[in-house]
C-alpha positions as CSV (number, residue, x, y, z in Angstrom):
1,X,109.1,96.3,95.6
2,X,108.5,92.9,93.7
3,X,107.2,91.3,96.6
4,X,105.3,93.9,98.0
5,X,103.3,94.2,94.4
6,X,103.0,90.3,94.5
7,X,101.4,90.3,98.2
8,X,98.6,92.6,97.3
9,X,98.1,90.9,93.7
10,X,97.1,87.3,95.6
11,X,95.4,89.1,98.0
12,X,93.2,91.0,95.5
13,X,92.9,87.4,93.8
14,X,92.0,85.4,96.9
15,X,89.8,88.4,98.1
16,X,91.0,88.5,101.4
17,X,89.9,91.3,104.1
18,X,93.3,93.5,104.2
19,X,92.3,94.0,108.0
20,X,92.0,90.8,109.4
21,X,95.1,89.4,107.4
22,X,97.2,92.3,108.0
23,X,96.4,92.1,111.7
24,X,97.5,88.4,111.8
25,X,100.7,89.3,109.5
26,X,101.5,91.8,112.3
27,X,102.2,88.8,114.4
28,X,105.6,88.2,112.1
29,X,108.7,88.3,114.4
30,X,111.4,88.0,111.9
31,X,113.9,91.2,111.5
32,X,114.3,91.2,108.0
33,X,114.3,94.5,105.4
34,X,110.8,95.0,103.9
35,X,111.2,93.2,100.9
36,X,112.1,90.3,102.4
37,X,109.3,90.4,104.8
38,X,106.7,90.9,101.6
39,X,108.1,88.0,100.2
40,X,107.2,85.6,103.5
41,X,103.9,87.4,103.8
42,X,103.2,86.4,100.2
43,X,104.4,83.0,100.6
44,X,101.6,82.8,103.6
45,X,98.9,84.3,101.9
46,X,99.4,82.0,98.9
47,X,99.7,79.3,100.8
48,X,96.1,79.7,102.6
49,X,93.3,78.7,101.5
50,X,91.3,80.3,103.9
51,X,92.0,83.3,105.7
52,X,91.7,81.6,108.9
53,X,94.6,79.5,107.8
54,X,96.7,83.0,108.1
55,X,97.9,83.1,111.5
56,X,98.4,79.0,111.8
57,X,101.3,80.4,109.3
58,X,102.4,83.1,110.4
59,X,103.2,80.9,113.8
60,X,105.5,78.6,111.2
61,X,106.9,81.2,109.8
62,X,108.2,82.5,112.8
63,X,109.6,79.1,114.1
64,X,110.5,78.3,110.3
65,X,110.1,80.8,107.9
66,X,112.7,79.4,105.5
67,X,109.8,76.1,105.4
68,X,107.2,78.4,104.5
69,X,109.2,79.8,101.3
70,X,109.9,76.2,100.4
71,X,106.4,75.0,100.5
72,X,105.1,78.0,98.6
73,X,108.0,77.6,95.9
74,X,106.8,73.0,95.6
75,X,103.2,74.6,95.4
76,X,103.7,77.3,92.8
């Protein structure tokens, strides 16, 4: 549970409401084991710098999620 541990460690450090992102995560239509989908909703949550900027990519990830890893990967 790598990913899972690093999703709620840049959560804690953005201090983002757990709610209202993990309502917008919900919106992920990818069919992937859980581990794989902790490590796109990490790559979204570091990725924001807002939380309003959550569900803007959540909708790329779902078109593109393999773009969303990448970027987060160039940012990091």
């Amino acid at each position: 549970m790598k990913y899972e541990k690093l999703y709620f460690s840049i959560m804690k450090s953005k201090g983002y409401d757990a709610d209202q992102v993990g309502e917008a995560l919900d919106k992920l239509n990818l069919d992937f084991p859980e581990e794989k989908l902790y490590q796109i909703k990490s790559a979204i949550v570091f990725l924001s710098n807002f939380e309003r900027e959550v569900p803007g990519l959540v909708e790329q990830a779902n078109r593109n999620y393999q773009s969303v890893l990448n970027a987060a990967t160039v940012k990091e």
